[in-house]
DSSP file (Angstrom, degrees, kcal/mol; ACC not computed):
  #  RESIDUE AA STRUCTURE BP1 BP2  ACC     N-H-->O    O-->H-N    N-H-->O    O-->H-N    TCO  KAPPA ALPHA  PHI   PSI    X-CA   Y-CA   Z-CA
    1    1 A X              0   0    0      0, 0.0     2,-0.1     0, 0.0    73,-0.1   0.000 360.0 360.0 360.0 128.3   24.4    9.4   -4.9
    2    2 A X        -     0   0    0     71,-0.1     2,-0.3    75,-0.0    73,-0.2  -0.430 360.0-166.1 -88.4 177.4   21.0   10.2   -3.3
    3    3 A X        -     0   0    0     71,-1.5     2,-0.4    -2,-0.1    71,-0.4  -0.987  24.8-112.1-143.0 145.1   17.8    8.9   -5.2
    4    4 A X        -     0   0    0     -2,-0.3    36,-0.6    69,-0.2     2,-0.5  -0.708  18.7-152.4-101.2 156.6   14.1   10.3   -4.3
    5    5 A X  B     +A   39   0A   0     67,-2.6    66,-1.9    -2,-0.4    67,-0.4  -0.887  21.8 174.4-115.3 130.6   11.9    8.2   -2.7
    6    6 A X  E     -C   70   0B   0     -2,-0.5    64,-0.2    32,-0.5    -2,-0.0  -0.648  25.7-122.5-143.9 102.7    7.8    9.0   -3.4
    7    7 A X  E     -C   69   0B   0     62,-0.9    62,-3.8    -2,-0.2     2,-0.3  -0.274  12.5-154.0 -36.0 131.0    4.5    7.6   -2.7
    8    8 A X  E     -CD  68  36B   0     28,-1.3    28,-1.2    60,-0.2    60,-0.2  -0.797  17.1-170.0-110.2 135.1    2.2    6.7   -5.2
    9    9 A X  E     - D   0  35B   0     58,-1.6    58,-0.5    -2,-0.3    57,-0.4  -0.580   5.5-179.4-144.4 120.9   -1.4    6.7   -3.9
   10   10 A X  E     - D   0  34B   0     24,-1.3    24,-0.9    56,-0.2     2,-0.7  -0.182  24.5-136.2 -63.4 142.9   -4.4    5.5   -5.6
   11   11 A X  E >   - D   0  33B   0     22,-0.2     3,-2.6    50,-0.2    22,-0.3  -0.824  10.7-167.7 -79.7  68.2   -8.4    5.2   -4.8
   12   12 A X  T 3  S+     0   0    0     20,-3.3    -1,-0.2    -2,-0.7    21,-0.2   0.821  90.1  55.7 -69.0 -28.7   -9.6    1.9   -5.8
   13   13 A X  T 3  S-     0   0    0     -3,-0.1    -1,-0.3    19,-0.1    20,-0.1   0.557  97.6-140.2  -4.7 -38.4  -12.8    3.4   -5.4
   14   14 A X  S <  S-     0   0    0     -3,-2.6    -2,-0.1     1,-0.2    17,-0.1   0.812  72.9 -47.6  29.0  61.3  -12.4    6.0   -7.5
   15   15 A X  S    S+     0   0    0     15,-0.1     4,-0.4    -4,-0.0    -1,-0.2   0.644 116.9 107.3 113.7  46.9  -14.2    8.6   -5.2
   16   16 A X  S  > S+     0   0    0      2,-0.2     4,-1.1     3,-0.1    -2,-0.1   0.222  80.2  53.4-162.4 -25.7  -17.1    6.0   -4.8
   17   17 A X  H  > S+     0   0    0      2,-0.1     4,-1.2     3,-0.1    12,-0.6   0.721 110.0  50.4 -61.2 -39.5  -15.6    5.6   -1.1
   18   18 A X  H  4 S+     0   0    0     12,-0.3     4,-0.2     2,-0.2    -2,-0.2   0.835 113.7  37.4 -66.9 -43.8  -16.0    9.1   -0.9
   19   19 A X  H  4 S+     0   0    0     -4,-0.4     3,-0.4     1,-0.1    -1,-0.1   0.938 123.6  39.5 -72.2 -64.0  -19.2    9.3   -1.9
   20   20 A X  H  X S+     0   0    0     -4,-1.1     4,-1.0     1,-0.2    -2,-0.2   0.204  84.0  88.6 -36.9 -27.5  -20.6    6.1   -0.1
   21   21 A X  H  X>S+     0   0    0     -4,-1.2     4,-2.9     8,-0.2     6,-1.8   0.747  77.3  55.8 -75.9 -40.6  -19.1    5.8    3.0
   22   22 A X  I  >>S+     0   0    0     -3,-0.4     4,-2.9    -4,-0.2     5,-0.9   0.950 115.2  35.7 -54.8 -83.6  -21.3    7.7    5.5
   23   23 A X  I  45S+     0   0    0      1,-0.2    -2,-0.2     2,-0.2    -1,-0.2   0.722 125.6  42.8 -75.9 -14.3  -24.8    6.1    4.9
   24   24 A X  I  <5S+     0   0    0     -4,-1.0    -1,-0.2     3,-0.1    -3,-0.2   0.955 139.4  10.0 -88.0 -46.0  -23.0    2.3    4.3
   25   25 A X  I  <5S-     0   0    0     -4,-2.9   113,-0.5    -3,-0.4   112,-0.4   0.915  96.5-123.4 -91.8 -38.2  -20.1    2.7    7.6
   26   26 A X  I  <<S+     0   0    0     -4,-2.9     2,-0.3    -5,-0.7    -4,-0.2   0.334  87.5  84.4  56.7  27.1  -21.6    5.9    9.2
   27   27 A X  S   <S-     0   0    0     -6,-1.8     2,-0.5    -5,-0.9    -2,-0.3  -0.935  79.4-120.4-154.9 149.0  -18.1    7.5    8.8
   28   28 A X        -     0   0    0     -2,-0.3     2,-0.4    -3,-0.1   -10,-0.1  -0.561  25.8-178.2 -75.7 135.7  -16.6    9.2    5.9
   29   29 A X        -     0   0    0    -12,-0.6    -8,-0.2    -2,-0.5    -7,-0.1  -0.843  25.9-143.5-113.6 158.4  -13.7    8.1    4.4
   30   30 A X  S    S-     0   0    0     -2,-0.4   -12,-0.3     1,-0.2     2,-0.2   0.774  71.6 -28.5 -98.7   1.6  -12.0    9.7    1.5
   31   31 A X        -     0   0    0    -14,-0.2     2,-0.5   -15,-0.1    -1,-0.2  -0.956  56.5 -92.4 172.7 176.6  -10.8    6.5   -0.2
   32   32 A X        -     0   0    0     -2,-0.2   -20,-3.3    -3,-0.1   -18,-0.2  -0.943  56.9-131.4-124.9  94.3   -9.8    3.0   -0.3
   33   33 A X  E     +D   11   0B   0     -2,-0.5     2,-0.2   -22,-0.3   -22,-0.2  -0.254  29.2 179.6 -40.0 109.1   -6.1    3.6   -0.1
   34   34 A X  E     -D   10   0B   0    -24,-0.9   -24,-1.3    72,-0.1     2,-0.2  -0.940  15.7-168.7-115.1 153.6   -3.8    1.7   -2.6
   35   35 A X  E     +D    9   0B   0     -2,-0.2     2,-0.3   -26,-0.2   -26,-0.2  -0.412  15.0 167.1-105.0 169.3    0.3    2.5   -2.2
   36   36 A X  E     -D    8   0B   0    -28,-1.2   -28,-1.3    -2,-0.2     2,-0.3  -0.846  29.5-113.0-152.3-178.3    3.3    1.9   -4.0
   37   37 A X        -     0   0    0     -2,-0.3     2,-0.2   -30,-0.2   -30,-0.1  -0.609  15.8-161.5 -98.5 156.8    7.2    3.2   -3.9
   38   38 A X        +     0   0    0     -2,-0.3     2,-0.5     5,-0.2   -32,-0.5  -0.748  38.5 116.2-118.1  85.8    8.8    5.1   -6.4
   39   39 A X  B >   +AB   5  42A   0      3,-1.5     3,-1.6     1,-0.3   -34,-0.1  -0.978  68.1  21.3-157.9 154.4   12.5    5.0   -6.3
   40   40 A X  T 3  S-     0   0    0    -36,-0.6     2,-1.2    -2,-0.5    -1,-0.3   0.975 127.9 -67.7  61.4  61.6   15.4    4.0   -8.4
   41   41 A X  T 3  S+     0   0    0     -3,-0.2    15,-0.4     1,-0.1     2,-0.3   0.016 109.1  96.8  12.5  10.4   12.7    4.2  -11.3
   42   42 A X  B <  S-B   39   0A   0     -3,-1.6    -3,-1.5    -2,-1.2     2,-0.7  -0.847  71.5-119.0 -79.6 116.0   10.6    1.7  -10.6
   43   43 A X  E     -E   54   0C   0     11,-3.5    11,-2.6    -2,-0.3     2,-0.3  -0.722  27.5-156.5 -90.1 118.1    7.3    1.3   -8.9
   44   44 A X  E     +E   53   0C   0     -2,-0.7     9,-0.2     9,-0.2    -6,-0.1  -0.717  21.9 153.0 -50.2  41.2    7.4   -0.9   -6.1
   45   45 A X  E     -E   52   0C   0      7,-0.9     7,-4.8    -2,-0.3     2,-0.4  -0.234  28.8-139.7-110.7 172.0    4.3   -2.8   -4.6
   46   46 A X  E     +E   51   0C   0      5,-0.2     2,-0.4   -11,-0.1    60,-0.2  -0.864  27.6 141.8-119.6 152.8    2.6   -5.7   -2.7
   47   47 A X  E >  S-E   50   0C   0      3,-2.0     3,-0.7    -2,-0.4    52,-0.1  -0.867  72.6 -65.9-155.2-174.5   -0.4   -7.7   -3.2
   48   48 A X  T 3  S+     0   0    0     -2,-0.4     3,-0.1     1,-0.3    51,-0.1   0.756 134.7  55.7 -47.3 -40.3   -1.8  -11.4   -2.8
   49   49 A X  T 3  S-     0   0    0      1,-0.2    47,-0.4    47,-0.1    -1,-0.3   0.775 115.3-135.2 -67.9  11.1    1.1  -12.2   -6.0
   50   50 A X  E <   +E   47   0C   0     -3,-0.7    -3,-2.0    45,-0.3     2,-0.4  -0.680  54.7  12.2  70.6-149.9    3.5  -10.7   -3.5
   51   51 A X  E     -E   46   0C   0     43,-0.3     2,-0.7    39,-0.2    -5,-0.2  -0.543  69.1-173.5 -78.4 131.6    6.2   -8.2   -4.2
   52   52 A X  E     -E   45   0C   0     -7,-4.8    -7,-0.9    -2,-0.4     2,-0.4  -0.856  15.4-165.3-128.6 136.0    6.2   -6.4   -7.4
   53   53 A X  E     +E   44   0C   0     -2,-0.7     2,-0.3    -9,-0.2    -9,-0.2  -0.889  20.1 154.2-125.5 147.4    8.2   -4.1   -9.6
   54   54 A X  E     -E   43   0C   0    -11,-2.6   -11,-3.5    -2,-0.4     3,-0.1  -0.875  50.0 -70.1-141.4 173.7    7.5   -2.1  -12.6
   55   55 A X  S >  S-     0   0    0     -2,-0.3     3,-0.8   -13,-0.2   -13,-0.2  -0.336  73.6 -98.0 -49.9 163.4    7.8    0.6  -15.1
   56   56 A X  T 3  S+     0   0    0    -15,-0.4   -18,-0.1     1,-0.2    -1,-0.1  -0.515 111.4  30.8 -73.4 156.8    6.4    3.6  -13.0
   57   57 A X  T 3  S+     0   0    0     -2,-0.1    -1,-0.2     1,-0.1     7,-0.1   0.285  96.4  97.1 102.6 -22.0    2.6    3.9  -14.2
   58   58 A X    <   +     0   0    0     -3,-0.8     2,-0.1     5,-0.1     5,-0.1   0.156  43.0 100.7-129.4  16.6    2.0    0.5  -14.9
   59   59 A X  B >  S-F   62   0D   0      3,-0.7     3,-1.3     1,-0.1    -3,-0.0  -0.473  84.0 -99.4 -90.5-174.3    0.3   -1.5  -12.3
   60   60 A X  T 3  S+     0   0    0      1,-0.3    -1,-0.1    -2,-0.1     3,-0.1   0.688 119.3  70.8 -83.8  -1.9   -3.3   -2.3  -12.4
   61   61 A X  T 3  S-     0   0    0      1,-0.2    -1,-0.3     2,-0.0     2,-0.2   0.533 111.8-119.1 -84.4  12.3   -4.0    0.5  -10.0
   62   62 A X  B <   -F   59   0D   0     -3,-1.3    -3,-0.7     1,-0.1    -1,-0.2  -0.577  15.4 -68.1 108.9-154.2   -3.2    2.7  -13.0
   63   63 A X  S    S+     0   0    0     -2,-0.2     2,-0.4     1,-0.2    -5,-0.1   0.833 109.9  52.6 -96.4 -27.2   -0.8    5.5  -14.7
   64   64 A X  S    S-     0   0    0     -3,-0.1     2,-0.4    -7,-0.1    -1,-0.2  -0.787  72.5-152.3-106.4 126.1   -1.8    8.4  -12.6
   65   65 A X        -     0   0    0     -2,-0.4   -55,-0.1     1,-0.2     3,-0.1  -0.927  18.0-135.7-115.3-179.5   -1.8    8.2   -9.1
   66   66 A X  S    S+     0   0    0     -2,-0.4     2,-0.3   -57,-0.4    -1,-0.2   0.961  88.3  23.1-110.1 -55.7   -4.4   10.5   -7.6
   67   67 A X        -     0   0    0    -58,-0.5   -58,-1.6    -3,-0.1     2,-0.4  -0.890  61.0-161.5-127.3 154.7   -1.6   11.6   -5.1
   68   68 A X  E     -C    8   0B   0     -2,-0.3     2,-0.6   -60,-0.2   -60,-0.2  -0.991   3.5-161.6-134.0 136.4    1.8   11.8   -4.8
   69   69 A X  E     -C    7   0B   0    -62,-3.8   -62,-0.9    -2,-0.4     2,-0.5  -0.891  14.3-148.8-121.3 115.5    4.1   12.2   -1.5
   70   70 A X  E     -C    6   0B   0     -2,-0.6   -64,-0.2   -64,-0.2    -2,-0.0  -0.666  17.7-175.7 -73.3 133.3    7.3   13.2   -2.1
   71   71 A X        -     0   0    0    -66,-1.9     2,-0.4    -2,-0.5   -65,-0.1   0.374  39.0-104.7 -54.1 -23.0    9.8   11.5    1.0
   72   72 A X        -     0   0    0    -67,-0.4   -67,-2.6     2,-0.0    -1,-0.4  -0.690  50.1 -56.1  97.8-154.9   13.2   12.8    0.6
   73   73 A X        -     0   0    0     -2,-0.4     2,-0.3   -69,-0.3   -69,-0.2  -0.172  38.9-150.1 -97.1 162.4   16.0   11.1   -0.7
   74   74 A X        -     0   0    0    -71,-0.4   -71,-1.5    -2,-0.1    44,-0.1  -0.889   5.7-159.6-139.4 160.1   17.8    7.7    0.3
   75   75 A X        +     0   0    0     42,-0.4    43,-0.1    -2,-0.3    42,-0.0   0.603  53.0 126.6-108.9 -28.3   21.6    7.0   -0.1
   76   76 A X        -     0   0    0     41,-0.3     5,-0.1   -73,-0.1    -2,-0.0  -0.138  69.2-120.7 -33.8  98.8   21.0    3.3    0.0
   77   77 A X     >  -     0   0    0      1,-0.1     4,-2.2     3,-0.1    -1,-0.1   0.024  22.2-117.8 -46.6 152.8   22.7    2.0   -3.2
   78   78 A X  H  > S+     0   0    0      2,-0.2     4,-3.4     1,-0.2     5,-0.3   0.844 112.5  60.6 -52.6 -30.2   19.9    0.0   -5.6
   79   79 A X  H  > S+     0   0    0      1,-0.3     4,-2.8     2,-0.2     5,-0.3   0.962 104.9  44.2 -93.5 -35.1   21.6   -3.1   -5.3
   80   80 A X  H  > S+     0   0    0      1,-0.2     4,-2.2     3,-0.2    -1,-0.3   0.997 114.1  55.7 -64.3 -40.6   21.3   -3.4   -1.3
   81   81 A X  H  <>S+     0   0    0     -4,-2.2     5,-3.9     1,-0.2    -2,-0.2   0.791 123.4  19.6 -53.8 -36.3   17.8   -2.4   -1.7
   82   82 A X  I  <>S+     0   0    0     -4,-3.4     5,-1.3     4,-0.2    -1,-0.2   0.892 131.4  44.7-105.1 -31.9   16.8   -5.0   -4.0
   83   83 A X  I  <5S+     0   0    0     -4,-2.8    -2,-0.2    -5,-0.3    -3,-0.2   0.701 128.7  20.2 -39.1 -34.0   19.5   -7.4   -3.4
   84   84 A X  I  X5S+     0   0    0     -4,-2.2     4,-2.3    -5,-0.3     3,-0.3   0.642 136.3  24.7-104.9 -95.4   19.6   -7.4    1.0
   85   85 A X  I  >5S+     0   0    0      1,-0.2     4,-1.4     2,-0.2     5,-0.3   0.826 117.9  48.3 -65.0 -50.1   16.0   -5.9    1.8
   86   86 A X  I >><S+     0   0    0     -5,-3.9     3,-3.1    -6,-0.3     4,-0.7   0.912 112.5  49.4 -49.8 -49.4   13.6   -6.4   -0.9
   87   87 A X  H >><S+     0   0    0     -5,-1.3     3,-2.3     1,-0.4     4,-2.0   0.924 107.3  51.7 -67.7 -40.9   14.3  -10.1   -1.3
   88   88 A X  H 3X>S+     0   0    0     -4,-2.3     4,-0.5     1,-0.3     5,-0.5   0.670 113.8  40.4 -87.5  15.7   14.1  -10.9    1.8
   89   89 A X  I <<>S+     0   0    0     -3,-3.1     5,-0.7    -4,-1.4    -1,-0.3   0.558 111.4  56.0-112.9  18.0   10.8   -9.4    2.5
   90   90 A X  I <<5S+     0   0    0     -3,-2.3     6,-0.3    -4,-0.7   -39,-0.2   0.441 114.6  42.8-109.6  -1.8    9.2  -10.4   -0.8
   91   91 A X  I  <5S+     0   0    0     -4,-2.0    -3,-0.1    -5,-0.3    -2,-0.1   0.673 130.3  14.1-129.8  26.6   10.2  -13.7    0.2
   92   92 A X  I ><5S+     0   0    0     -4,-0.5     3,-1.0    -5,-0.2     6,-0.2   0.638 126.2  17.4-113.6 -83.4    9.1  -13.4    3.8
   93   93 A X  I 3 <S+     0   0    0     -5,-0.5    -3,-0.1     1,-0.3    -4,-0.1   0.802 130.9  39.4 -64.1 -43.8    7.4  -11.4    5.4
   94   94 A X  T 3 <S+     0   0    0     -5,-0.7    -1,-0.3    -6,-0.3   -43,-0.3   0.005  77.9 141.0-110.0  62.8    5.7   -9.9    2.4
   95   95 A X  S <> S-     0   0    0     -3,-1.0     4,-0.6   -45,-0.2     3,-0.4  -0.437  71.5-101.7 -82.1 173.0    5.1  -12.9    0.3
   96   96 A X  T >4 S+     0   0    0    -47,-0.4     3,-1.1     1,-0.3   -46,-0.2   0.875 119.9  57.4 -82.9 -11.8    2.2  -13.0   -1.4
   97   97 A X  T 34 S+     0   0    0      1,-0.2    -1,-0.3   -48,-0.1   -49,-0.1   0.907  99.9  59.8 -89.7  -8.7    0.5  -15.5    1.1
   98   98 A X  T 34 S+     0   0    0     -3,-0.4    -1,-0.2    -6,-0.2    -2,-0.2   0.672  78.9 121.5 -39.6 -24.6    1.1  -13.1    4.2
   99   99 A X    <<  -     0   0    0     -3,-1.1     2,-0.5    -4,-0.6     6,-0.2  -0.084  44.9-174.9 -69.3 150.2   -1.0  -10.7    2.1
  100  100 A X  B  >  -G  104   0E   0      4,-0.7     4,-1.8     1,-0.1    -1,-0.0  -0.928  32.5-137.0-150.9 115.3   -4.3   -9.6    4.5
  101  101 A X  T  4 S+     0   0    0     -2,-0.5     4,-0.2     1,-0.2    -1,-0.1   0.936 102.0  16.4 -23.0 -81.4   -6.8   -7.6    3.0
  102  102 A X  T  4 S+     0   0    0      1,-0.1    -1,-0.2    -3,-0.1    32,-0.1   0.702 132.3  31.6 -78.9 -18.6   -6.8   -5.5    6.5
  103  103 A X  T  4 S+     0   0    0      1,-0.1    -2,-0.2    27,-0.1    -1,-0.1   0.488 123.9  25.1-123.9   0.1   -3.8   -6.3    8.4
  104  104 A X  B  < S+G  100   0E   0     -4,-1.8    -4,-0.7     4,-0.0    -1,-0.1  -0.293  86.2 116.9-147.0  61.4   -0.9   -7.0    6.2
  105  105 A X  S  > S-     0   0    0     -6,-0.2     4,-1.9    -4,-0.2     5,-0.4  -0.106  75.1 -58.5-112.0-150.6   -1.2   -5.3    2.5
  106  106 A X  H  > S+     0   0    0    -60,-0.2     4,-1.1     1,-0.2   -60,-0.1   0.751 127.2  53.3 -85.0  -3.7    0.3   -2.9    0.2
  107  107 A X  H  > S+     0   0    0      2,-0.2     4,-1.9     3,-0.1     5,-0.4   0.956 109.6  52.3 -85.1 -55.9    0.1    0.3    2.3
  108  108 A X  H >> S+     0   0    0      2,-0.2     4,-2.7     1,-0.2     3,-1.3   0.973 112.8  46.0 -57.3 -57.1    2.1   -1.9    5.4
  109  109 A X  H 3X>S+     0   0    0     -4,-1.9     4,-2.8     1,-0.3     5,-0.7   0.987 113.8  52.8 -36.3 -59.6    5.0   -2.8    2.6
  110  110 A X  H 3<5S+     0   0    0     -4,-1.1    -1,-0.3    -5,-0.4    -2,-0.2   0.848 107.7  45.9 -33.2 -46.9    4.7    0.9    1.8
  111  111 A X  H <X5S+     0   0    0     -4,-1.9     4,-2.4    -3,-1.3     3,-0.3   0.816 115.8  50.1 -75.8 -60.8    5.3    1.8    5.1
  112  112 A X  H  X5S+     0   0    0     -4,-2.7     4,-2.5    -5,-0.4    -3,-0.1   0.992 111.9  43.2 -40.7 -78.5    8.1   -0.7    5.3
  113  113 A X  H  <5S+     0   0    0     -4,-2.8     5,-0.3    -5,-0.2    -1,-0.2   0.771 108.2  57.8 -48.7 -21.7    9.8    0.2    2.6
  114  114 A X  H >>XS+     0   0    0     -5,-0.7     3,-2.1    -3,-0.3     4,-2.1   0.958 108.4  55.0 -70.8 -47.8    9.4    4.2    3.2
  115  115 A X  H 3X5S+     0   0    0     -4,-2.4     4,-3.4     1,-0.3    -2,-0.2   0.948 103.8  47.8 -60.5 -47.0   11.2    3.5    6.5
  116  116 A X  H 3<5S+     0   0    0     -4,-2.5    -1,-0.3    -5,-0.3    -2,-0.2   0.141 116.9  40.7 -73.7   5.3   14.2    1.8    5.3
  117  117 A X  H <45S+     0   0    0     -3,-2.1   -42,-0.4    -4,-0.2   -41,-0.3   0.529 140.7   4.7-111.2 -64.5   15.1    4.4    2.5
  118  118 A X  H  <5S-     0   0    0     -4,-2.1    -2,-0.2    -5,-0.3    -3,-0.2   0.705  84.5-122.1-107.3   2.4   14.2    7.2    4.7
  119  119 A X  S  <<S+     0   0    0     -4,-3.4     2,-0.5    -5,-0.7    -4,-0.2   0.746  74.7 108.8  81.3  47.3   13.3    6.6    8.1
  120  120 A X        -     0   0    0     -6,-0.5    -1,-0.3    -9,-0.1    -2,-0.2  -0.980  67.1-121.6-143.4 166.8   10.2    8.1    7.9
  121  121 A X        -     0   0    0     -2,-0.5     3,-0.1    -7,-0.1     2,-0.1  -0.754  32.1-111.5-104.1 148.4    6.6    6.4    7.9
  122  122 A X        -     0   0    0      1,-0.2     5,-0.2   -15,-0.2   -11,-0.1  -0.442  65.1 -63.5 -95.1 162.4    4.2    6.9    4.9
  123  123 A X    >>  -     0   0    0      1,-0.1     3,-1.5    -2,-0.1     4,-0.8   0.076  49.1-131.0 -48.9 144.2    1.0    9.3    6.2
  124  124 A X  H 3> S+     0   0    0      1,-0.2     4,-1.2     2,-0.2     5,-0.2   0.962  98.7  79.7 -64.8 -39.9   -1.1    7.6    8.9
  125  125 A X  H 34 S+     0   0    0      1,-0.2    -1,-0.2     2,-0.2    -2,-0.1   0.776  91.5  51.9 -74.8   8.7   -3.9    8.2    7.4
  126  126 A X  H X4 S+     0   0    0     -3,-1.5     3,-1.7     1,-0.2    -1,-0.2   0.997 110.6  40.8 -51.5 -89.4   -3.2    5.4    5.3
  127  127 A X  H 3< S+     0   0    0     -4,-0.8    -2,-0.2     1,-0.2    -1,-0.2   0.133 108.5  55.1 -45.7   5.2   -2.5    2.9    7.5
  128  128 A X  T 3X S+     0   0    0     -4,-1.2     4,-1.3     2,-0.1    -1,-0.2   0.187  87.6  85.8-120.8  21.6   -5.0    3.4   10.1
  129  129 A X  H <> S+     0   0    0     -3,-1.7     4,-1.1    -5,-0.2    -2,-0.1   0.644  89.0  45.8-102.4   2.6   -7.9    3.3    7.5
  130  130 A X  H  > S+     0   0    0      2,-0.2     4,-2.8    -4,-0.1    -1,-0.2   0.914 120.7  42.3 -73.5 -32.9   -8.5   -0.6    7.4
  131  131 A X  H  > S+     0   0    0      1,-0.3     4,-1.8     2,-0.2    -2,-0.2   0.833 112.6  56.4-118.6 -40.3   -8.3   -0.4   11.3
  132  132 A X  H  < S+     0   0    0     -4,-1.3    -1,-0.3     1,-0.2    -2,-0.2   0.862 109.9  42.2 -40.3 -59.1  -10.4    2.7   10.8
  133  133 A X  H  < S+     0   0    0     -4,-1.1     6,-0.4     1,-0.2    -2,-0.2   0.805 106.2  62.8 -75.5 -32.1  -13.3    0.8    8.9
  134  134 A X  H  < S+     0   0    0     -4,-2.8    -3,-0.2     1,-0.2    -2,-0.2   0.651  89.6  65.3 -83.4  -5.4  -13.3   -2.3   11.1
  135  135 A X  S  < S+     0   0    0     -4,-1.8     2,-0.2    -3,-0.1    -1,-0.2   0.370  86.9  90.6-112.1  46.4  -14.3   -0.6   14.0
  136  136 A X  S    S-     0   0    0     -3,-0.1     4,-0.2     1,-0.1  -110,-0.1  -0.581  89.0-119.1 -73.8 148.1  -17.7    0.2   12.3
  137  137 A X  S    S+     0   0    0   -112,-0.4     3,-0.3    -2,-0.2     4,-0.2   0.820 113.9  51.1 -90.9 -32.8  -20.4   -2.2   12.7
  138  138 A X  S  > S+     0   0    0   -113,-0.5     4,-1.2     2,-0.2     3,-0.3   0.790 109.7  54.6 -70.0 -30.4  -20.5   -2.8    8.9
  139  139 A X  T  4 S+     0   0    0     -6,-0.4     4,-0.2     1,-0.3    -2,-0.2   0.641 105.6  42.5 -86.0   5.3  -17.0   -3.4    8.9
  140  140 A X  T  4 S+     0   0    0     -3,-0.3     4,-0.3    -4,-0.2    -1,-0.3   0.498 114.2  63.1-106.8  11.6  -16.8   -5.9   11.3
  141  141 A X  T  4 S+     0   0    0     -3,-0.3     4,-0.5    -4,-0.2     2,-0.5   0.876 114.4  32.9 -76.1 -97.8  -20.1   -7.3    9.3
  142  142 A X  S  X S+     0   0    0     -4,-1.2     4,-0.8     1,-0.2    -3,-0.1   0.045  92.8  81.7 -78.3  26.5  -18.2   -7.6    6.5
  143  143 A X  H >> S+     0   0    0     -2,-0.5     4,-1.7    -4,-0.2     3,-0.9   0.866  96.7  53.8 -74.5 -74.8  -14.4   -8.7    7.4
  144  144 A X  H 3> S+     0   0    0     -4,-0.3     4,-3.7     1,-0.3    -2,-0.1   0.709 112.0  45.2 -17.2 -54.7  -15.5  -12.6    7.8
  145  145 A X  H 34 S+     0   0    0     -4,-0.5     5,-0.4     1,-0.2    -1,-0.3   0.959 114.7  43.1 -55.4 -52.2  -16.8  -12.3    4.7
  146  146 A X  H XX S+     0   0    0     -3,-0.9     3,-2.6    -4,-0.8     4,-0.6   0.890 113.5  53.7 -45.6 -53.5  -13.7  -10.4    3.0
  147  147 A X  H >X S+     0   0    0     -4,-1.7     3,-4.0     1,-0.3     4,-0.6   0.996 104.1  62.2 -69.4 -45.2  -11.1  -12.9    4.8
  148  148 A X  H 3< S+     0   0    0     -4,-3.7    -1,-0.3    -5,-0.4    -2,-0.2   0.376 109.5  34.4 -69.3  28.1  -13.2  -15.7    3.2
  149  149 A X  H X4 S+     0   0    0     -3,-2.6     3,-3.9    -2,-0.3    -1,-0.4   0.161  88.1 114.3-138.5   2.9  -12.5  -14.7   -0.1
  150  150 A X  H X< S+     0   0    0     -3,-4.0     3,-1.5    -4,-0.6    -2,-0.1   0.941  75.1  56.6 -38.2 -58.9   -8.9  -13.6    0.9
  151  151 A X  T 3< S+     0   0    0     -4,-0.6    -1,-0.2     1,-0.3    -3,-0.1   0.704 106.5  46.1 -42.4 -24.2   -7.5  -16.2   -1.2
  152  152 A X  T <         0   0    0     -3,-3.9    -1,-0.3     1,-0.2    -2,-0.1  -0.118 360.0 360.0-108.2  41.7   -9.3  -15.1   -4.6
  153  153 A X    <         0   0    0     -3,-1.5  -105,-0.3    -4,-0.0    -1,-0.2   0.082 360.0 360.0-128.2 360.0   -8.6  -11.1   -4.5
């Protein structure tokens, strides 16, 4: 039995990246990029608590996401996915104190997870926009700060 696999992605901006971004970085961006899974009926994600699953809709990045990327299919039965591979990256690699603002958050988990139901990588321009913002001279301004609050986000 196949299952579809979809990316959820969100603005935590809510267009306020969009708007903002030239005169504060001197490059546009179109958002501040949050991810999740969709599969097996559940939404998947990561933050600073770690891994988390829910009803679809029902995280704090909201009901709607602003876009959605369909993936294909996976054959991978539920119970290795959350039995094999989720546990052991929600209680390794993505536990919630691995979490990094810029180099280890919910868009790499996405990315993780995308590969390993379908072999395919969620869009780069996801993942290359922290990498994207820090080499800006306001974003390397304001990683120190950001890592020094890592703990409370």
């Amino acid at each position: 039995m196949s299952h579809p696999v979809e990316v959820w992605l969100f603005d935590l901006s809510k267009g306020l990246a969009k708007q903002m971004s030239l005169p504060l970085i001197g490059k546009q961006i179109e958002g501040i990029w949050h991810t999740s899974i969709v599969v097996y009926g559940k939404e998947h994600f990561y933050g600073a608590e770690g891994v988390g699953i829910v009803p679809p809709g029902s995280t704090l990045a909201g009901p709607v996401p602003d876009q959605r990327f369909p993936m294909g299919d996976t054959a991978i039965p539920a119970e290795v996915f959350y039995d094999d591979f989720l546990q052991q990256l929600g209680s390794g690699q993505f536990s919630g104190d691995n979490y990094k603002l810029f180099e280890h958050n919910c868009n790499n988990f996405s990315n993780e997870v995308c590969l390993f139901l379908t072999g395919k990588p969620i869009p780069s321009f996801i993942t290359n926009l922290p990498t994207e913002v820090l080499q800006t001279p306001f974003g390397q301004m304001i990683k120190p700060m950001i890592e020094q609050m890592q703990p409370k986000i």
